[in-house]
C-alpha positions in Angstrom: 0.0 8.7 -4.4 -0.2 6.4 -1.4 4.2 6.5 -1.3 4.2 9.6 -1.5 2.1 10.5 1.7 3.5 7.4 3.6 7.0 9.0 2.2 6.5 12.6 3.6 4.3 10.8 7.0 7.9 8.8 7.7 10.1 12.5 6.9 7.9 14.4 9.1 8.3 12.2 12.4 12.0 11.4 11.3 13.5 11.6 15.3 16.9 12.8 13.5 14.4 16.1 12.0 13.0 17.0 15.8 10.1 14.2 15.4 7.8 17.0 16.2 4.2 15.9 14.7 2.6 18.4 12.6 -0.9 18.3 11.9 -2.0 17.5 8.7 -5.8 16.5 7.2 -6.6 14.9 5.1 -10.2 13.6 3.1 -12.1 10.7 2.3 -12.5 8.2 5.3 -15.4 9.2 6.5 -18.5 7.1 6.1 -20.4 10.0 3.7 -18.4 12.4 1.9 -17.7 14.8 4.1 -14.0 15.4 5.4 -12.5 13.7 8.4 -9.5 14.9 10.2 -6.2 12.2 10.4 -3.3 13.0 12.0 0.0 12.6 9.9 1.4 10.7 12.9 -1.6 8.0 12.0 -0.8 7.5 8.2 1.8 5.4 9.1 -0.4 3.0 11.3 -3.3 3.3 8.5 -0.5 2.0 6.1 0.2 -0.9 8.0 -3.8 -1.8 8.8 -4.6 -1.0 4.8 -1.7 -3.7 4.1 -3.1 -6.3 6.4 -6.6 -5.5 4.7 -5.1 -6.3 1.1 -3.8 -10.0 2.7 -7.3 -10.5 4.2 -9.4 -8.6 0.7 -6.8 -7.3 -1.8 -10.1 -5.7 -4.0 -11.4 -4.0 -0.6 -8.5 -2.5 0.4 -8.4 -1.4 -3.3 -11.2 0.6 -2.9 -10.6 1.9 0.6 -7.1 2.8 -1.6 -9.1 4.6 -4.4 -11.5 6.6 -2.1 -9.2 7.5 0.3 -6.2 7.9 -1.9 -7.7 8.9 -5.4 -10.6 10.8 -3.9 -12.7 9.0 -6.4 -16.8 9.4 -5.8 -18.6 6.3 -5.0 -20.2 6.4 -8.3 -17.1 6.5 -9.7 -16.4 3.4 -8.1 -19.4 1.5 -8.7 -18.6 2.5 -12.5 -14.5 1.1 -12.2 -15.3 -2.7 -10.4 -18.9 -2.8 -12.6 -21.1 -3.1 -9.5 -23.3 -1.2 -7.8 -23.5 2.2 -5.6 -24.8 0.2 -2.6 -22.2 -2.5 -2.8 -19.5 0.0 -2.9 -21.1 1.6 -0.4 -21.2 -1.8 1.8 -17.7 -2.8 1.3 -16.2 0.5 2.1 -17.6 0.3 5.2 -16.3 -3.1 5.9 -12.9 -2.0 5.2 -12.8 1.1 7.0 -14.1 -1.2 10.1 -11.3 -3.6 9.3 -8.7 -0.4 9.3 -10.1 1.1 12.2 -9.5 -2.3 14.2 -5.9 -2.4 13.3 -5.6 1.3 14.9 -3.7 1.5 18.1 -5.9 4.1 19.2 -9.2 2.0 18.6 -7.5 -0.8 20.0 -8.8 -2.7 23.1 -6.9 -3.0 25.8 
């Protein structure tokens, strides 16, 4: 699933198809469940920030992958790596801080 949205991210901003950025949302970043906005143009940054989390935590950026990806619940999760709610919970805000820091638009100058 992950191809596929970095697939269509790279064919929308193709320069040789206009390069015009649409906006798409997507769901399942945010710290509770509700939805968060991300610009298409950003999937292809998140991409490279989720591939630097897998060299510095391959499990975490798994289940960044899963929740963000797969839509999976956090119980869900708990239930798939045979851990708790509250450790999911923990390390899926660690790896969304470790994404966000690899953002160009969180970025410090």
């Amino acid at each position: 699933m992950r191809d596929l949205i970095i697939d269509y991210a790279r064919h929308k901003n193709a320069k040789i198809r206009g390069g015009d950025y649409n906006k798409v949302t997507l769901s399942g970043l945010s710290a509770s469940d509700e939805s968060s906005e991300i610009e298409l143009t950003h999937l292809l940054d998140m991409d490279k920030a989720m591939k630097k989390l897998a060299i510095f935590d391959a499990e975490l950026e798994q289940k960044l992958m899963m929740k963000f990806y797969g839509g999976l619940k956090i119980s869900e999760l708990a239930e798939c790596f045979k851990t708790s709610e509250s450790s999911i919970k923990r390390d899926l805000r660690t790896a969304r801080a470790f994404v966000k820091s690899q953002l160009p638009e969180y970025a410090k100058d």
